[in-house]
Biopython code that builds the backbone (N, CA, C, O; Angstrom):
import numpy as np
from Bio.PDB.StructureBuilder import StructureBuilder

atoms = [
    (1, "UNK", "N", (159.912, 121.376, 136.073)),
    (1, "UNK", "CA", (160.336, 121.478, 134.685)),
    (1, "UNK", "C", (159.982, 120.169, 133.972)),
    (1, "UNK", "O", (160.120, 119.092, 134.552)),
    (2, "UNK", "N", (159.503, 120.260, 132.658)),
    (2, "UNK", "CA", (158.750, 119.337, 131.954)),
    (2, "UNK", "C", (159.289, 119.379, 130.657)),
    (2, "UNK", "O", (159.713, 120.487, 130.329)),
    (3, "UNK", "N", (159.379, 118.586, 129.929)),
    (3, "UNK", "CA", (159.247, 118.225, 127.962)),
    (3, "UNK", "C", (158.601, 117.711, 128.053)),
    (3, "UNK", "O", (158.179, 117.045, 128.998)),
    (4, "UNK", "N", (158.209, 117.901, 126.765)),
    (4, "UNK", "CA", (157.167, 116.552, 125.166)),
    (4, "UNK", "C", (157.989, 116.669, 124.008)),
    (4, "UNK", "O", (157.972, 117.621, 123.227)),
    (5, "UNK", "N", (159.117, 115.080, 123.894)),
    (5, "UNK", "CA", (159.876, 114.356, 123.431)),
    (5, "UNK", "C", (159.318, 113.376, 122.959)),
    (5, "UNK", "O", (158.589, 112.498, 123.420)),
    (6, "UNK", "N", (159.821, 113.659, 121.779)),
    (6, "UNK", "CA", (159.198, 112.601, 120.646)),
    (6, "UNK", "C", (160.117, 111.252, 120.755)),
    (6, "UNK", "O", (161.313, 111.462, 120.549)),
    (7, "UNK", "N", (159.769, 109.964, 121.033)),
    (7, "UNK", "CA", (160.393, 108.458, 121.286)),
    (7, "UNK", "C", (160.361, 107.566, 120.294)),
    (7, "UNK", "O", (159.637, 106.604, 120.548)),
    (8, "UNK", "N", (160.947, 107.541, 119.139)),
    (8, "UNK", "CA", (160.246, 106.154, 118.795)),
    (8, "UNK", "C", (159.036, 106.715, 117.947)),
    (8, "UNK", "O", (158.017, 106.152, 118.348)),
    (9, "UNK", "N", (158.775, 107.538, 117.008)),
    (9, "UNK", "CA", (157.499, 108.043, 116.651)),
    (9, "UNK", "C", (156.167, 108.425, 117.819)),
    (9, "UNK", "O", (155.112, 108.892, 117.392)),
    (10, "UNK", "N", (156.322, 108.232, 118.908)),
    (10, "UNK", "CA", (155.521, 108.740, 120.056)),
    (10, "UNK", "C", (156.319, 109.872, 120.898)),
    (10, "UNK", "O", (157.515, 110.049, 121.128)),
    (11, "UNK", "N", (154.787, 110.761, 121.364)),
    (11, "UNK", "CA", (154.789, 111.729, 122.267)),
    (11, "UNK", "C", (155.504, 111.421, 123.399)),
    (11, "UNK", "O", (155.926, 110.265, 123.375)),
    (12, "UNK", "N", (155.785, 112.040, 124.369)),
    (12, "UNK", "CA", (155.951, 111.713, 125.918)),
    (12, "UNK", "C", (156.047, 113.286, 126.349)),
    (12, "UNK", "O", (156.451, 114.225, 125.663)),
    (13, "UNK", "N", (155.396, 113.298, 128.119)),
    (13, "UNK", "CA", (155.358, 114.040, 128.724)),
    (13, "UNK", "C", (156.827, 113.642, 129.635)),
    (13, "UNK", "O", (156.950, 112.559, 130.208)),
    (14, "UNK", "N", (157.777, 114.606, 129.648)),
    (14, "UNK", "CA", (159.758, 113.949, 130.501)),
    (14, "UNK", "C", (159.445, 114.567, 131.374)),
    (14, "UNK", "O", (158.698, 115.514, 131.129)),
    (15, "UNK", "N", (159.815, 114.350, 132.622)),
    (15, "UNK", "CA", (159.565, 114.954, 133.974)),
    (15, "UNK", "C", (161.073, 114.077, 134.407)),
    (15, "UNK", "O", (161.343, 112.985, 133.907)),
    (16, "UNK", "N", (162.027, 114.831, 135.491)),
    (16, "UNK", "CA", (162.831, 114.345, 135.949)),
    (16, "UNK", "C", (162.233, 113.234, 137.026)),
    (16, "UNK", "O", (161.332, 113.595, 137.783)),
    (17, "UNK", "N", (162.765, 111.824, 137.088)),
    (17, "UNK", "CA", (162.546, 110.677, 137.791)),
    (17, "UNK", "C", (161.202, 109.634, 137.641)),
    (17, "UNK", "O", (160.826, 108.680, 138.322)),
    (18, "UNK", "N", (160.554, 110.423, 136.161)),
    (18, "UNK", "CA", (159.713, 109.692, 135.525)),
    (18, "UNK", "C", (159.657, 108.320, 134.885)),
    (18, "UNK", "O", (160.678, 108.002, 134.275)),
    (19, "UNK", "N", (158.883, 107.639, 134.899)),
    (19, "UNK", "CA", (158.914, 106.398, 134.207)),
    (19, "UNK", "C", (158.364, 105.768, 133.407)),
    (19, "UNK", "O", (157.364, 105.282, 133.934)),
    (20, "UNK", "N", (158.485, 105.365, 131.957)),
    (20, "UNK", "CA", (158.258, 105.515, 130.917)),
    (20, "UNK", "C", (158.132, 104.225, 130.033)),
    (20, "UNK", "O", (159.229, 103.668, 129.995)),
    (21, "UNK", "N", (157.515, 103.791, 129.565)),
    (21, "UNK", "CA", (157.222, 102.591, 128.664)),
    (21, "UNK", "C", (157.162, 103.306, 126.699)),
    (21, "UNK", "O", (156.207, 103.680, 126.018)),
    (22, "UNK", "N", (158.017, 103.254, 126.527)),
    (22, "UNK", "CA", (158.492, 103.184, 125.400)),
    (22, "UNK", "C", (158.499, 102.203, 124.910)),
    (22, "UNK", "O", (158.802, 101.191, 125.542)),
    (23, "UNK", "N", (157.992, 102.165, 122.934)),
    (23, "UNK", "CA", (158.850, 100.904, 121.672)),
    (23, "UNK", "C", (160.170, 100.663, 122.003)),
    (23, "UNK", "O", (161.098, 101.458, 122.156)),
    (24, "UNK", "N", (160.125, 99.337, 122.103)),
    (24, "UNK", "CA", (161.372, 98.335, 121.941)),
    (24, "UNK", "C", (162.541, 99.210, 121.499)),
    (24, "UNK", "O", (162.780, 99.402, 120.307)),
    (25, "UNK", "N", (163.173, 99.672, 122.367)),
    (25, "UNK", "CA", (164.714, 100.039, 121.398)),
    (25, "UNK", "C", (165.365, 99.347, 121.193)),
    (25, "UNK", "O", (165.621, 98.549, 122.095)),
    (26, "UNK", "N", (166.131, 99.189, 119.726)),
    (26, "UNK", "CA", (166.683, 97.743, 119.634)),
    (26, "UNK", "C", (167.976, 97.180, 120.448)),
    (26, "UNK", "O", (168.239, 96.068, 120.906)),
    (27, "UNK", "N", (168.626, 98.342, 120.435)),
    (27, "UNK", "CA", (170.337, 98.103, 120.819)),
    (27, "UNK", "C", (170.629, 98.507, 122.099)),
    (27, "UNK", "O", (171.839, 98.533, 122.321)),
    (28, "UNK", "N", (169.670, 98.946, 123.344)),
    (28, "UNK", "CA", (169.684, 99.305, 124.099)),
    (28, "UNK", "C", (169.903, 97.929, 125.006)),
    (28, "UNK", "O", (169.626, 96.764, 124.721)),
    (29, "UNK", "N", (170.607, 98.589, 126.411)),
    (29, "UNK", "CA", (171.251, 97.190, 127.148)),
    (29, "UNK", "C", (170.780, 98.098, 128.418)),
    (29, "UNK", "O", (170.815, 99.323, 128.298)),
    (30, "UNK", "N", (170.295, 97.442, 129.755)),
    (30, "UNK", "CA", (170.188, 97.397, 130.500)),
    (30, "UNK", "C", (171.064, 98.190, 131.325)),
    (30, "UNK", "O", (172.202, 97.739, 131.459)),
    (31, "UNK", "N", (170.662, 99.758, 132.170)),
    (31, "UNK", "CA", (171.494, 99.854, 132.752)),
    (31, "UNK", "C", (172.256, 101.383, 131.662)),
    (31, "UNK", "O", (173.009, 102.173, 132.233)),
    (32, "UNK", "N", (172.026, 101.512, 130.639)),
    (32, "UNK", "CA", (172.765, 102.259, 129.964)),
    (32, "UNK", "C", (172.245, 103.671, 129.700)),
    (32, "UNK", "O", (171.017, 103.663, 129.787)),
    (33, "UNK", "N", (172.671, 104.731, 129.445)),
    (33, "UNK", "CA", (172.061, 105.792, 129.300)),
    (33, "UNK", "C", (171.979, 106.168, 127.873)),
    (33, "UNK", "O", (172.836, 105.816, 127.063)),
    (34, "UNK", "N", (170.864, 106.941, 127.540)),
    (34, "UNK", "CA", (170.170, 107.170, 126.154)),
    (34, "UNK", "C", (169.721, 108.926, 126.314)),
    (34, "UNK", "O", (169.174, 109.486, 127.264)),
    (35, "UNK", "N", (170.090, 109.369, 125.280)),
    (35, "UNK", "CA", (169.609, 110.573, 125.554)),
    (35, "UNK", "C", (169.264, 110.898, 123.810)),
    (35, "UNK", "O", (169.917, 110.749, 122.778)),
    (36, "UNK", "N", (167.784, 111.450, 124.150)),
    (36, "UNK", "CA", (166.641, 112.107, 123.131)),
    (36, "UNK", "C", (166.955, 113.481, 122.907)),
    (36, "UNK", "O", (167.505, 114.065, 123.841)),
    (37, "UNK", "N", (166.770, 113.979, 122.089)),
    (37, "UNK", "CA", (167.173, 115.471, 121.279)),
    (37, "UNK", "C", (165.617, 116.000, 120.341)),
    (37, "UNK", "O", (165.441, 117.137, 119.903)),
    (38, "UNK", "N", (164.886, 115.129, 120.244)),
    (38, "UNK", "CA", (163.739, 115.714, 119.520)),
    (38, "UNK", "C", (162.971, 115.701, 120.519)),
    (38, "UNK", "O", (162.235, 114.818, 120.959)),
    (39, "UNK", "N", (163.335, 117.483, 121.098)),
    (39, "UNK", "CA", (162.154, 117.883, 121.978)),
    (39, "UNK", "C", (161.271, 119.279, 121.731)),
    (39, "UNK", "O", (161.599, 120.465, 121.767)),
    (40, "UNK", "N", (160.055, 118.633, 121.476)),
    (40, "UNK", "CA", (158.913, 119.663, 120.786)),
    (40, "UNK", "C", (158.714, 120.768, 121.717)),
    (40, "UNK", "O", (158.960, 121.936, 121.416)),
    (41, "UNK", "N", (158.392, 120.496, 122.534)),
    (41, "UNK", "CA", (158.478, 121.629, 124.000)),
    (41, "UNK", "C", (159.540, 121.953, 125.319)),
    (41, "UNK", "O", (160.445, 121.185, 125.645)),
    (42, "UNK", "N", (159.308, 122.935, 125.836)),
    (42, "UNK", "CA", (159.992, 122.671, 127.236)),
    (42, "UNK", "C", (159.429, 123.724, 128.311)),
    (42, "UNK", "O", (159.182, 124.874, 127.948)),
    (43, "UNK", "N", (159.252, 123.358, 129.493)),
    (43, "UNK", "CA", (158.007, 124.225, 130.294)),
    (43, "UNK", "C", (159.422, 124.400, 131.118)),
    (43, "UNK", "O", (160.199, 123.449, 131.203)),
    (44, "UNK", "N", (159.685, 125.573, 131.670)),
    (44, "UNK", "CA", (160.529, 126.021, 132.897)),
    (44, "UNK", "C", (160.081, 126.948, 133.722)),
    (44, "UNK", "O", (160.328, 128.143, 133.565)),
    (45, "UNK", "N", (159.145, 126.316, 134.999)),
    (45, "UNK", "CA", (158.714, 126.660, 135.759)),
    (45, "UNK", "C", (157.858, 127.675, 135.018)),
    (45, "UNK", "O", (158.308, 128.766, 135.369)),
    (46, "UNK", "N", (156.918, 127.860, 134.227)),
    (46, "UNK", "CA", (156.078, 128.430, 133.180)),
    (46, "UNK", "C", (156.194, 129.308, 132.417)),
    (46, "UNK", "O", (155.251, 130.037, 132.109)),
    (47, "UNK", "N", (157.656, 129.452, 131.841)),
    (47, "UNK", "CA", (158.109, 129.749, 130.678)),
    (47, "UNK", "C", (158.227, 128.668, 129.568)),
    (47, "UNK", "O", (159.079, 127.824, 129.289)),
    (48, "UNK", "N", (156.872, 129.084, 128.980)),
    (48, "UNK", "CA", (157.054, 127.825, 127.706)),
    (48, "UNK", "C", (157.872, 128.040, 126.611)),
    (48, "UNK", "O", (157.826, 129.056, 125.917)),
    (49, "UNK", "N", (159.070, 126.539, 126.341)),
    (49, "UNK", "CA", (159.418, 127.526, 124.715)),
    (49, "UNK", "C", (158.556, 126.211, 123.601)),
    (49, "UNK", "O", (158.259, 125.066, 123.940)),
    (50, "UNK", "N", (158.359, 126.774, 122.446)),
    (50, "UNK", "CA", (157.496, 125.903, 121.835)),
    (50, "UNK", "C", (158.624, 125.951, 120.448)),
    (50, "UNK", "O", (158.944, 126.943, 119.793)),
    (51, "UNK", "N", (159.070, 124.548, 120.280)),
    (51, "UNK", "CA", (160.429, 124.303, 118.910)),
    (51, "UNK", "C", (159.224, 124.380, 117.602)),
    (51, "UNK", "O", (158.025, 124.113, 117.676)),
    (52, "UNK", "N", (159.942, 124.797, 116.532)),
    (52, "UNK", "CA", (159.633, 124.357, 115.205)),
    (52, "UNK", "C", (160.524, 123.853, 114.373)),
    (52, "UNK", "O", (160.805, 124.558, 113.404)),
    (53, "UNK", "N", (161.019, 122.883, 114.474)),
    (53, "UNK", "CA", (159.475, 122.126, 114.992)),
    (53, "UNK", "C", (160.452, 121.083, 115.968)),
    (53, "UNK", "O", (159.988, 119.965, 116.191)),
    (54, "UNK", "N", (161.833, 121.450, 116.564)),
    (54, "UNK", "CA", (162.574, 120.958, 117.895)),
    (54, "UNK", "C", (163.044, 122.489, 118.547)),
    (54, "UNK", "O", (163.081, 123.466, 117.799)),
    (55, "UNK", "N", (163.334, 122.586, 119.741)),
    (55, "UNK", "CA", (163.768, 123.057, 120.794)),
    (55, "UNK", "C", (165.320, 122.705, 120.172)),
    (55, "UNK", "O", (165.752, 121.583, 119.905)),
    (56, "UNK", "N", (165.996, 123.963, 120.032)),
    (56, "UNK", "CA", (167.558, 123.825, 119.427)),
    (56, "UNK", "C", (168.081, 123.695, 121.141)),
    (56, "UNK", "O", (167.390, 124.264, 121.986)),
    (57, "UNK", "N", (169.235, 122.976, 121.540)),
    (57, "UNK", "CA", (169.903, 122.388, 122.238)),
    (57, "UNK", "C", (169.616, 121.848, 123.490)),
    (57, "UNK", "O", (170.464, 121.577, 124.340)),
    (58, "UNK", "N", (167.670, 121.601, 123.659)),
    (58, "UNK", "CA", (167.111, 120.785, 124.386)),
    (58, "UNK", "C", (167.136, 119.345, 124.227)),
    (58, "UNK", "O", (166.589, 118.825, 123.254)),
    (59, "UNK", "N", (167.975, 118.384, 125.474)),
    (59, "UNK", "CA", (167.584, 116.949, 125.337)),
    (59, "UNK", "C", (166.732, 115.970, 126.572)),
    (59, "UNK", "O", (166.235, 116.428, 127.601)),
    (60, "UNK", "N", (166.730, 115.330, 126.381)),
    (60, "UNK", "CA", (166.246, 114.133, 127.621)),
    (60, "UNK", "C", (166.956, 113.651, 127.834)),
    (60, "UNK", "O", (167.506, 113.236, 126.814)),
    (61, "UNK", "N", (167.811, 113.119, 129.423)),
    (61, "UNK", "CA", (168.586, 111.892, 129.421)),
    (61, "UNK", "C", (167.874, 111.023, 130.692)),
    (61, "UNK", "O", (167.311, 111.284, 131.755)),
    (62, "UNK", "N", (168.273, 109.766, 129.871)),
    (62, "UNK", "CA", (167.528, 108.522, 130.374)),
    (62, "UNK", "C", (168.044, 107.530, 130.694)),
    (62, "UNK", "O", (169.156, 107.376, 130.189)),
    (63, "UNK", "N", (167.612, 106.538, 131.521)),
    (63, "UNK", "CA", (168.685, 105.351, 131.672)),
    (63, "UNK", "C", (167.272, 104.400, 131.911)),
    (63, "UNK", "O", (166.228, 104.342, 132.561)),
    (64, "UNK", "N", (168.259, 103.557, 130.638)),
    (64, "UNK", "CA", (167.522, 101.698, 130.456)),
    (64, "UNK", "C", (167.290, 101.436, 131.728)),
    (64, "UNK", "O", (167.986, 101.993, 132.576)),
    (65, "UNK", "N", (165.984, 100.289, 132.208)),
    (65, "UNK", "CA", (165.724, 100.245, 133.508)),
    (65, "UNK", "C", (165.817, 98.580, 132.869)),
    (65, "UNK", "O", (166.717, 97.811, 133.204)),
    (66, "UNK", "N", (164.632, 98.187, 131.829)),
    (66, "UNK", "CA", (164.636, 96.957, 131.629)),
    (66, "UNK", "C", (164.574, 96.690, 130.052)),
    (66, "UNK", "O", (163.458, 97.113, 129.749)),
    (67, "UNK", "N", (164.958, 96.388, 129.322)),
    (67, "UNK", "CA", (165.300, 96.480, 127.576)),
    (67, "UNK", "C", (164.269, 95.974, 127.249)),
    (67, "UNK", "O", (163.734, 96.460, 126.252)),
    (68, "UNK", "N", (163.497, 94.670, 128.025)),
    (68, "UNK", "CA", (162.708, 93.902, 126.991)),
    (68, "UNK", "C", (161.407, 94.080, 128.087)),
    (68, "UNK", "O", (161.842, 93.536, 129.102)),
    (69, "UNK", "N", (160.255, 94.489, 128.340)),
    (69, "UNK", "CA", (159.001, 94.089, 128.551)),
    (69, "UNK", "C", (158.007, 94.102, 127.919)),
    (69, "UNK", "O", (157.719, 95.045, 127.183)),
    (70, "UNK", "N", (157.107, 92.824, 128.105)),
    (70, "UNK", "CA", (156.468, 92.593, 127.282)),
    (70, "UNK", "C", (155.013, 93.177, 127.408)),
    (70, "UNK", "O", (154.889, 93.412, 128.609)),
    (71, "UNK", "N", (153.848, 93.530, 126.760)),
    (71, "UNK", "CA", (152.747, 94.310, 127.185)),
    (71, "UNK", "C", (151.968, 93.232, 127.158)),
    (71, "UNK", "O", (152.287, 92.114, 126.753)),
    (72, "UNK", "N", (150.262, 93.802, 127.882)),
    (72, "UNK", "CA", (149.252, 92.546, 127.998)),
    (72, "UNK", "C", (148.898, 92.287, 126.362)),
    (72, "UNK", "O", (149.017, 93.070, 125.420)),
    (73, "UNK", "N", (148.412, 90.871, 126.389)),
    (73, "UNK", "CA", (147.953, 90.091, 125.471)),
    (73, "UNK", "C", (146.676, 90.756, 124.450)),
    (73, "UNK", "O", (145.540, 90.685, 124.918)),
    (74, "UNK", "N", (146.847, 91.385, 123.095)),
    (74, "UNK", "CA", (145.769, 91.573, 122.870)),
    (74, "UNK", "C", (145.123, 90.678, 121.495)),
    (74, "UNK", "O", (145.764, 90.576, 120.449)),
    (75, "UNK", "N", (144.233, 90.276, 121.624)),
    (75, "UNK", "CA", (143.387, 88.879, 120.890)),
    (75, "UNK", "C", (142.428, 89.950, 119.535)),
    (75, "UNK", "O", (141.469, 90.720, 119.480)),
    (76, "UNK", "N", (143.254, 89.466, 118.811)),
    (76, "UNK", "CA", (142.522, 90.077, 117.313)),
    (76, "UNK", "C", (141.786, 88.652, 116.478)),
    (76, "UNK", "O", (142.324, 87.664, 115.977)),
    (77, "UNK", "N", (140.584, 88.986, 116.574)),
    (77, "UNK", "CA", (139.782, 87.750, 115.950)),
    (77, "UNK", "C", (138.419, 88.719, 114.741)),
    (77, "UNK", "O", (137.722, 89.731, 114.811)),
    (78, "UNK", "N", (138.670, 87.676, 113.816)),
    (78, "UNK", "CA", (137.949, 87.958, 112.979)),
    (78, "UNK", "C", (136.684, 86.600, 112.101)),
    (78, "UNK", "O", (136.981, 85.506, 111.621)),
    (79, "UNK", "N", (135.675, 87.097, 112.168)),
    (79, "UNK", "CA", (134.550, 86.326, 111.541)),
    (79, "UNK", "C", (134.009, 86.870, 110.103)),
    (79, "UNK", "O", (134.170, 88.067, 109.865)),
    (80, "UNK", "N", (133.489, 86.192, 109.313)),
    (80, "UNK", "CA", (132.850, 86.504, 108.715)),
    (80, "UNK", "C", (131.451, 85.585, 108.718)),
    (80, "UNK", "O", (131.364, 84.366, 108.570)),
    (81, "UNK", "N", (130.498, 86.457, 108.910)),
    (81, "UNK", "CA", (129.328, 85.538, 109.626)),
    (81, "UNK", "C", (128.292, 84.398, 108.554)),
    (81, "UNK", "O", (128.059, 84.825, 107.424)),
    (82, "UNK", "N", (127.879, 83.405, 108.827)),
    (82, "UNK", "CA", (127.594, 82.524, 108.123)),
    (82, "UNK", "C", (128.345, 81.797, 106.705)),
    (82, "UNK", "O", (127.827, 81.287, 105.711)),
    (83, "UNK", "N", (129.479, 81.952, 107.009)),
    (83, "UNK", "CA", (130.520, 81.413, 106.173)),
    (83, "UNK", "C", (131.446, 80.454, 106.748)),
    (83, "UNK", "O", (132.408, 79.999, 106.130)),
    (84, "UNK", "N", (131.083, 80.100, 108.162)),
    (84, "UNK", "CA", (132.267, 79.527, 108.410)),
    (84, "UNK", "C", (134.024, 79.835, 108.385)),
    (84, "UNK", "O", (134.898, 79.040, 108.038)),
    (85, "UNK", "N", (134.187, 81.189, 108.849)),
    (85, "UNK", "CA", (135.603, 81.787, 108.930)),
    (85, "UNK", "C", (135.661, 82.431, 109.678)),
    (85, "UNK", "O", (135.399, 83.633, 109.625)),
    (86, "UNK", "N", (136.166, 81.573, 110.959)),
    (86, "UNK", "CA", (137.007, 82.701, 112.103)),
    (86, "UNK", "C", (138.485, 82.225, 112.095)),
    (86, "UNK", "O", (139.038, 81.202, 111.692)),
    (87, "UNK", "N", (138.973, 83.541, 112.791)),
    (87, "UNK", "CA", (140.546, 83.349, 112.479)),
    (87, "UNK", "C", (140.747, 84.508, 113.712)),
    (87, "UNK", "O", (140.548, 85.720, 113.633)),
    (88, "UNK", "N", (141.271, 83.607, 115.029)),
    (88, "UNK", "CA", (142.260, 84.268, 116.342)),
    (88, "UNK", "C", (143.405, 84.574, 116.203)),
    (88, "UNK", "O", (144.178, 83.738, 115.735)),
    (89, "UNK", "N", (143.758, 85.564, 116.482)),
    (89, "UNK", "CA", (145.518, 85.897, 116.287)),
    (89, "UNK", "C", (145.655, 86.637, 117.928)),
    (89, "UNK", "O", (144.597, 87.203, 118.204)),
    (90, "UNK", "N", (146.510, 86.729, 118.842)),
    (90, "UNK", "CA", (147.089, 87.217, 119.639)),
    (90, "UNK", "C", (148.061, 87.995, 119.344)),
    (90, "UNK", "O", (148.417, 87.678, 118.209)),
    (91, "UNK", "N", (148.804, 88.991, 119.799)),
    (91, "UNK", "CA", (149.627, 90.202, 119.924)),
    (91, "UNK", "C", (149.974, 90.758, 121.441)),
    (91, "UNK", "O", (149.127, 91.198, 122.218)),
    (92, "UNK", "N", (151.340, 90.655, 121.695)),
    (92, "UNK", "CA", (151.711, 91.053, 122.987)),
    (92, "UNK", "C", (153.062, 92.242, 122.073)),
    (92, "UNK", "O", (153.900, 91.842, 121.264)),
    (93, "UNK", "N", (152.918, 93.361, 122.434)),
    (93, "UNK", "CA", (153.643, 94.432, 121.827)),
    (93, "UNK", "C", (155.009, 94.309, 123.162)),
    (93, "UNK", "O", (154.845, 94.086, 124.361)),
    (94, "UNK", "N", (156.372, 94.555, 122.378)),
    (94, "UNK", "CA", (156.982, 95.133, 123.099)),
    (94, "UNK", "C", (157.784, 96.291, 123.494)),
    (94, "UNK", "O", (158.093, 97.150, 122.668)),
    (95, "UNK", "N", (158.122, 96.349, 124.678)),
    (95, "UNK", "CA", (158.417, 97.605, 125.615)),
    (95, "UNK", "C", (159.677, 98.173, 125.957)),
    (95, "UNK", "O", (160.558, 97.320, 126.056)),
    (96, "UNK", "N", (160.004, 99.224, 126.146)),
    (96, "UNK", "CA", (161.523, 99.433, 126.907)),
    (96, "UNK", "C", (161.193, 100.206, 128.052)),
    (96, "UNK", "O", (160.804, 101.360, 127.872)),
    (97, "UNK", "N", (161.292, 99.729, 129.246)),
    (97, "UNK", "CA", (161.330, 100.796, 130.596)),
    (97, "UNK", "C", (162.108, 101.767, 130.828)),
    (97, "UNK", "O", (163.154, 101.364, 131.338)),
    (98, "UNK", "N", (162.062, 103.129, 130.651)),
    (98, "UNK", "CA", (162.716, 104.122, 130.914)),
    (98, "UNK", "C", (163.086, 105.055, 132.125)),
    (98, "UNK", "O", (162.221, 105.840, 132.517)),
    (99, "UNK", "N", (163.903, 105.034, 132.537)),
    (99, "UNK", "CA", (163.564, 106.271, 133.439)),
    (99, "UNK", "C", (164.191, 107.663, 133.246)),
    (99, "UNK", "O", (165.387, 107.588, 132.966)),
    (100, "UNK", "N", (163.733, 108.836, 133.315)),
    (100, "UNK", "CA", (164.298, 109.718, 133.121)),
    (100, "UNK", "C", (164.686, 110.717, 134.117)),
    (100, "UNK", "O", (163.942, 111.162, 134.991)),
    (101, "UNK", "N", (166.172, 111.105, 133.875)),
    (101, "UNK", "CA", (167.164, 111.217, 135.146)),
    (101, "UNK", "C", (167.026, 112.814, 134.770)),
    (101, "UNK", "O", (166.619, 113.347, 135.803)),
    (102, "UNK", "N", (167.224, 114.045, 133.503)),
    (102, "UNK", "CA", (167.463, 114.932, 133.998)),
    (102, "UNK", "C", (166.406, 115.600, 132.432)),
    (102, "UNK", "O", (165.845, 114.622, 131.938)),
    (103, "UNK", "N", (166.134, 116.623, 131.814)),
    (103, "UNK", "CA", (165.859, 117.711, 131.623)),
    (103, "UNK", "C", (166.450, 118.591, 131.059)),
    (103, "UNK", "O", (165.956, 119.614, 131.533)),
    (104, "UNK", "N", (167.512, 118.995, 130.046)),
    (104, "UNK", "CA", (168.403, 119.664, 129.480)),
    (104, "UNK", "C", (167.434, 120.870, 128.472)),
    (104, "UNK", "O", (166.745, 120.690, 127.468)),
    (105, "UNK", "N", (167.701, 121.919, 129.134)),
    (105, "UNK", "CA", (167.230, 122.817, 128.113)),
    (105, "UNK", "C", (167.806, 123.899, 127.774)),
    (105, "UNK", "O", (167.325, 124.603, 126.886)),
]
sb = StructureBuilder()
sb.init_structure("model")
sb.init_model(0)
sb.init_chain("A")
sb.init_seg("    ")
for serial, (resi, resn, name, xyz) in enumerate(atoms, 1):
    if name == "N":
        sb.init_residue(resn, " ", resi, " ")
    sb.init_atom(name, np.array(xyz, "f"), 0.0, 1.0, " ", f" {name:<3s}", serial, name[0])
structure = sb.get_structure()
């Protein structure tokens, strides 16, 4: 049994004991359980139901693994050529580790 739960403005495929890198939730603490309600699909053993545009009393429940991780480094640089203008900026996005414990549909 499967969802596609919307996180944070992103997709996800929920599978029970899955693990999940999600946007930063802000208020989330380590250790705590969170449970999602905007779920677009739900597969049960291949009975699909398909929400419009949610699945009425389908949720996800999840528990915080780690609140804050940080993602790899990505280097945004810009030139403009024979002018003399470059300009490096770095960006490390952050993460919330999820895991997901059950499947409610």
């Amino acid at each position: 049994m499967y969802a596609i739960v919307e996180i944070n403005g992103q997709q996800f495929k929920a599978e029970a004991g899955k693990k999940l890198f999600v946007h930063h939730i802000q208020n989330g603490e380590n250790g705590a359980t969170v449970e999602f309600d905007k779920v677009l699909l739900v597969d049960k053993d291949g009975a699909i139901t398909v929400g419009a545009p949610t699945v009425e009393g389908a949720k996800v429940v999840c528990e915080i693994v780690s609140n804050l991780v940080k993602g790899d480094k990505v280097i945004v640089f810009h030139k403009k050529r024979r002018k003399g203008y470059r300009k490096r900026n770095g960006h490390r996005q952050q993460f919330t580790e999820i895991t997901i414990k059950e499947v409610v549909a």
